[in-house]
DOTISE-847428 format. One line per field, with one value per residue (C-alpha): x, y, z. Coordinates in steps of 0.1 Angstrom, whole numbers, plus 5000, padded with zeros to 4 digits. Layout:
! DOTISE-847428
x <- X | ...
y <- Y | ...
z <- Z | ...
This chain:
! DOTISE-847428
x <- 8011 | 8035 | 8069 | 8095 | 8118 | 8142 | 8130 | 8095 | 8073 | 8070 | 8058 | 8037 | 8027 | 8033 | 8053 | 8021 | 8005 | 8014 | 8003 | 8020 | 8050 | 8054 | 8058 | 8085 | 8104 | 8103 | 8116 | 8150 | 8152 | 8156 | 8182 | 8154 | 8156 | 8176 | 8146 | 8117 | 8116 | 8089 | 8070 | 8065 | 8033 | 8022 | 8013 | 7985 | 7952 | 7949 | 7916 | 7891 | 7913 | 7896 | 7932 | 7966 | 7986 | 8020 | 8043 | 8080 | 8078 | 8077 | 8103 | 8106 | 8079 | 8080 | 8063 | 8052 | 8082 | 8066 | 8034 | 8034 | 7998 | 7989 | 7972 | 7969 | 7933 | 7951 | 7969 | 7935 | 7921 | 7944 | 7946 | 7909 | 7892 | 7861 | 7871 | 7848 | 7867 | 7889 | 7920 | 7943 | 7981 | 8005 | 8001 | 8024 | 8022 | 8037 | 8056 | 8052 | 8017 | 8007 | 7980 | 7979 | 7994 | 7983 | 7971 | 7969 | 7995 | 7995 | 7998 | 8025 | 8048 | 8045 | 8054 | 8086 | 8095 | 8094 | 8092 | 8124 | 8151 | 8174 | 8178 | 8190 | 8221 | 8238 | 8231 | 8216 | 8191 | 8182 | 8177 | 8161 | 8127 | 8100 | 8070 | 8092 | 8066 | 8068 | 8056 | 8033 | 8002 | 8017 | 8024 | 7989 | 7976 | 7998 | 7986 | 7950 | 7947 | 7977 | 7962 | 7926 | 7936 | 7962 | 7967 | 7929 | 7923 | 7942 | 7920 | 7889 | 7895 | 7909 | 7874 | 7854 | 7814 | 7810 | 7826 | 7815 | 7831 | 7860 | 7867 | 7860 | 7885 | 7916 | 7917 | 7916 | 7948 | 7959 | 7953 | 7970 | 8001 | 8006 | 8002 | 8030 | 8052 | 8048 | 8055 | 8089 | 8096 | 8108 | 8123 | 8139 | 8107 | 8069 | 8079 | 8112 | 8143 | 8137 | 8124 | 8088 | 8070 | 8043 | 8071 | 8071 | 8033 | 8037 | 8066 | 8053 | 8024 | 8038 | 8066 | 8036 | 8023 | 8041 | 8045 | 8008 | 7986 | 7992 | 7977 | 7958 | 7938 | 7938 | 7957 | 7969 | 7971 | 8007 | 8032 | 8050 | 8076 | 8065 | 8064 | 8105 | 8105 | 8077 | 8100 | 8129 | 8115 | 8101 | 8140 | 8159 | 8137 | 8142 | 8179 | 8186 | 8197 | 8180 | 8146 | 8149 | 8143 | 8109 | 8102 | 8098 | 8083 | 8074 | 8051 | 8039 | 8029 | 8009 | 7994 | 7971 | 7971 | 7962 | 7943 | 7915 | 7896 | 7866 | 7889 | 7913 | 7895 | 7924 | 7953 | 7975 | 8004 | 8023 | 8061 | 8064 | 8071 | 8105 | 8112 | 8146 | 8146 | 8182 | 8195 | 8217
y <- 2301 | 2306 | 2285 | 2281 | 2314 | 2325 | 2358 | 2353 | 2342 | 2356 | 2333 | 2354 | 2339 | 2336 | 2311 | 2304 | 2280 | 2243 | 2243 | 2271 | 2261 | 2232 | 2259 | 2270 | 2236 | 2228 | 2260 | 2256 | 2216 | 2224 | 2252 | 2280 | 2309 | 2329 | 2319 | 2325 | 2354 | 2354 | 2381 | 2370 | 2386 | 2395 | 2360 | 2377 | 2394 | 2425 | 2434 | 2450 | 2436 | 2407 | 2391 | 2388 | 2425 | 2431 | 2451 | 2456 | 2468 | 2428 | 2406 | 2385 | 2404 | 2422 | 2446 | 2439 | 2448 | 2434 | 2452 | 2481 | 2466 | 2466 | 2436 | 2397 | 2413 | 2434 | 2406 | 2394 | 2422 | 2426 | 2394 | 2395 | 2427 | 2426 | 2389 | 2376 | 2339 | 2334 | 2356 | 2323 | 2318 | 2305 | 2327 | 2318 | 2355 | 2357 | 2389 | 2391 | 2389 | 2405 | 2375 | 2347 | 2311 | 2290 | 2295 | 2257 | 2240 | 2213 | 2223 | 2244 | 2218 | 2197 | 2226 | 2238 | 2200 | 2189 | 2224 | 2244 | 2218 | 2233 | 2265 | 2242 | 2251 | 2215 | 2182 | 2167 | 2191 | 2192 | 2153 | 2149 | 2140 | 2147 | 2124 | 2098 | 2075 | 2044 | 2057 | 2079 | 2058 | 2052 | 2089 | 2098 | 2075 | 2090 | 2125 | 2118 | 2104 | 2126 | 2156 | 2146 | 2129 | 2148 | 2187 | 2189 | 2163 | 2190 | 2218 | 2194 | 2193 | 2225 | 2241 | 2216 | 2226 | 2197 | 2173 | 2144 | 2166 | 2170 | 2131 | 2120 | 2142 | 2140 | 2101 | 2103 | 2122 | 2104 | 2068 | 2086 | 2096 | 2061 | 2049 | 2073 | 2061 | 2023 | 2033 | 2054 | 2022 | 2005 | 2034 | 2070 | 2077 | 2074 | 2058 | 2041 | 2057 | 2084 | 2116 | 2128 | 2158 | 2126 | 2133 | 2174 | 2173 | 2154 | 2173 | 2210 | 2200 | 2179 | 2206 | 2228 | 2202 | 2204 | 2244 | 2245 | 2220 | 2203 | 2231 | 2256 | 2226 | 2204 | 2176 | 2167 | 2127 | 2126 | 2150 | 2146 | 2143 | 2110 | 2092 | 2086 | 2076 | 2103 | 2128 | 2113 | 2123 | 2156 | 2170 | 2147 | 2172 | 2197 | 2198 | 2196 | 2224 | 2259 | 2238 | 2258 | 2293 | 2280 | 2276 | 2310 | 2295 | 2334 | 2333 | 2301 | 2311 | 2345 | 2335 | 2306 | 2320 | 2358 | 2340 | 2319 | 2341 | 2322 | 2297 | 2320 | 2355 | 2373 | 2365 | 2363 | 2341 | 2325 | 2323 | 2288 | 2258 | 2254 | 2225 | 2214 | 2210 | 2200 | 2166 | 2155
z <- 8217 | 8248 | 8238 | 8260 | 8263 | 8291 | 8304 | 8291 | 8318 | 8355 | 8386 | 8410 | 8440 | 8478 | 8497 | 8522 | 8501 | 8495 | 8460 | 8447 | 8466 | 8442 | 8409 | 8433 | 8440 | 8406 | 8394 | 8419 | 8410 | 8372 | 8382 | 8363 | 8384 | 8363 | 8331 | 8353 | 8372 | 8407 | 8428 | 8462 | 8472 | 8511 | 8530 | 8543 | 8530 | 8551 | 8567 | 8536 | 8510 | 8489 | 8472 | 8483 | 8473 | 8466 | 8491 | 8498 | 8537 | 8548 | 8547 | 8512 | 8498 | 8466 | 8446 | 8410 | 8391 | 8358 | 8357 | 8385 | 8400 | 8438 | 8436 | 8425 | 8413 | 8393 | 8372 | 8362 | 8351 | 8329 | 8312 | 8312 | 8316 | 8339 | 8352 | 8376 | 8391 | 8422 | 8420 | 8430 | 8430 | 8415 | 8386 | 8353 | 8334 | 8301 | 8294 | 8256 | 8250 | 8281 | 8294 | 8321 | 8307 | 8336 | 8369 | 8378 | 8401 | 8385 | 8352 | 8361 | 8380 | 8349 | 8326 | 8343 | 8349 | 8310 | 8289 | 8296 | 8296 | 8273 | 8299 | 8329 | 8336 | 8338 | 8328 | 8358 | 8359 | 8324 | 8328 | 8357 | 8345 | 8375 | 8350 | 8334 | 8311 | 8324 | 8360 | 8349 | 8359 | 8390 | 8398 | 8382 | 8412 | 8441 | 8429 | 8434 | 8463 | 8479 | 8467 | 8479 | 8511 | 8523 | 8509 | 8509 | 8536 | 8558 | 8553 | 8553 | 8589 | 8595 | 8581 | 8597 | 8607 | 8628 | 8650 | 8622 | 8597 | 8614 | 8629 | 8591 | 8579 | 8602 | 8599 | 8562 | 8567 | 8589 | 8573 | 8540 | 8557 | 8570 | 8536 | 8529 | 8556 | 8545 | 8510 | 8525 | 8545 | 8513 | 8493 | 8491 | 8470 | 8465 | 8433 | 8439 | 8437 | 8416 | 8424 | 8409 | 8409 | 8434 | 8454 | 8454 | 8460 | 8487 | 8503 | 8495 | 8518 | 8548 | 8552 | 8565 | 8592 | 8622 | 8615 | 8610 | 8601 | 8637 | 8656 | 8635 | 8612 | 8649 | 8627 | 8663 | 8663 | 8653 | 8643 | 8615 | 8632 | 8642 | 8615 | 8610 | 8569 | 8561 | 8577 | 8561 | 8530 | 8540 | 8550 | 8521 | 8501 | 8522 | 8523 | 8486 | 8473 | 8469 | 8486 | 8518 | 8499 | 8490 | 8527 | 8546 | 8580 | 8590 | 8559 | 8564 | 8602 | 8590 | 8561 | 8583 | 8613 | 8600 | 8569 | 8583 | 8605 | 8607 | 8624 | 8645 | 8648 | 8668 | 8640 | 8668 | 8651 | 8670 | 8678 | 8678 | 8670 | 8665 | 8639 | 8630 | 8592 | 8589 | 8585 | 8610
């Protein structure tokens, strides 16, 4: 039903959150920028608005060029008239038949890491395999627990009711990130010496914890920064090329601090920190 075209699909999402942010690294590892065209949407729901809406007044914003609509909303409705679920990004919208394909990270990483091969632009890219077979189960195992410990695990405590919530939930992170940086302390990798989409789940969350997760969520313990082969990882990442446009640090900022204000009322955001994402 939705085979791989160039100028078929359109990514919408916003580069606050860690999950779509992996559609995103995928998309500039595989060199597909020019086959899968992206909105960037406002990081922030505004006061009275129930879904992220699309605007060209803020820095790397956009408006829908594909469809005209005002909001994420919007898309959904029209794939699905009268839809009642969570209007969530990433969004994968398919130009041709008019209709959502996917609105699953997951799903999507995987897609744009296997489906559209013959439209990378060289052969590295078109090889680079991010679920080679033989380590599936193995990267199967890092997604899990990454995913539950660790890019959940962070908002767990972040959204905490209760002291007991909260103590449970930053040492899960923090016992999973020093997994990570045991793992790191033996390879480039989670899996070796090849790069995974493990590894682009991982790194689409962590890049967010200094900037964020350390103060807004109260994952205080550590920084990041601390742990030396967990950051290793974080900037190798980081620093390959066309990584850094899928980290907008202003975006980052607004989106938590203006979008959880059951946890920070005022949406004050703030100017800092500084973190030095370049490798030296």
């Amino acid at each position: 039903r939705f085979p791989p075209e160039a100028n078929r699909y359109h990514l919408y999402t916003t580069l606050t959150c860690p999950f779509a942010a992996r559609v995103l690294v995928a998309i500039k590892l595989k060199g597909l920028e020019s086959v899968i065209s992206c909105t960037v949407m406002d990081p922030v729901k505004q006061p009275g608005d129930s879904t992220f809406r699309f605007t060209d007044t803020k820095p790397g914003c956009d408006l829908d060029s594909v469809n005209n609509c005002n909001f994420l909303s919007d898309i959904y409705e029209l794939a699905r008239p009268g839809f009642k679920g969570r209007w969530t990004v990433p969004v994968l919208w398919d130009k041709k038949s008019k209709t959502i394909v996917n609105n699953e990270s997951g799903d999507l990483l995987r897609m744009v890491g296997s489906e559209f091969n013959m439209f990378c632009p060289s052969e590295a890219m078109e090889k680079l395999d991010l679920y080679p077979e033989d380590l599936q189960p193995m990267i199967d195992d890092l997604n899990t627990w990454i995913q539950e410990d660790i890019s959940i695990g962070v908002y767990r405590a972040g959204l905490a009711h209760d002291q007991g919530g909260y103590d449970k939930a930053v040492n899960t992170v923090f016992n999973a990130i020093e997994m990570i940086e045991t793992i790191l302390s033996r390879s480039r990798y989670l899996t070796g010496e090849l790069l995974t989409e493990a590894d682009i789940r991982l790194f689409s969350s962590l890049i967010r914890f200094d900037i964020a997760y350390y103060t807004m969520f109260m994952c205080n313990k550590k920084r990041l920064s601390d742990f030396p082969n967990t950051w290793r990882h974080t900037l190798d990442i980081y620093n390959m090329p066309g990584i850094a446009d899928t980290v907008n640090l202003d975006h980052i900022k607004a989106g938590y601090w203006e979008g959880f204000p059951q946890v920070h009322p005022r949406r004050i955001v703030p100017v800092g920190p500084e973190v030095d994402l370049d490798i030296v």
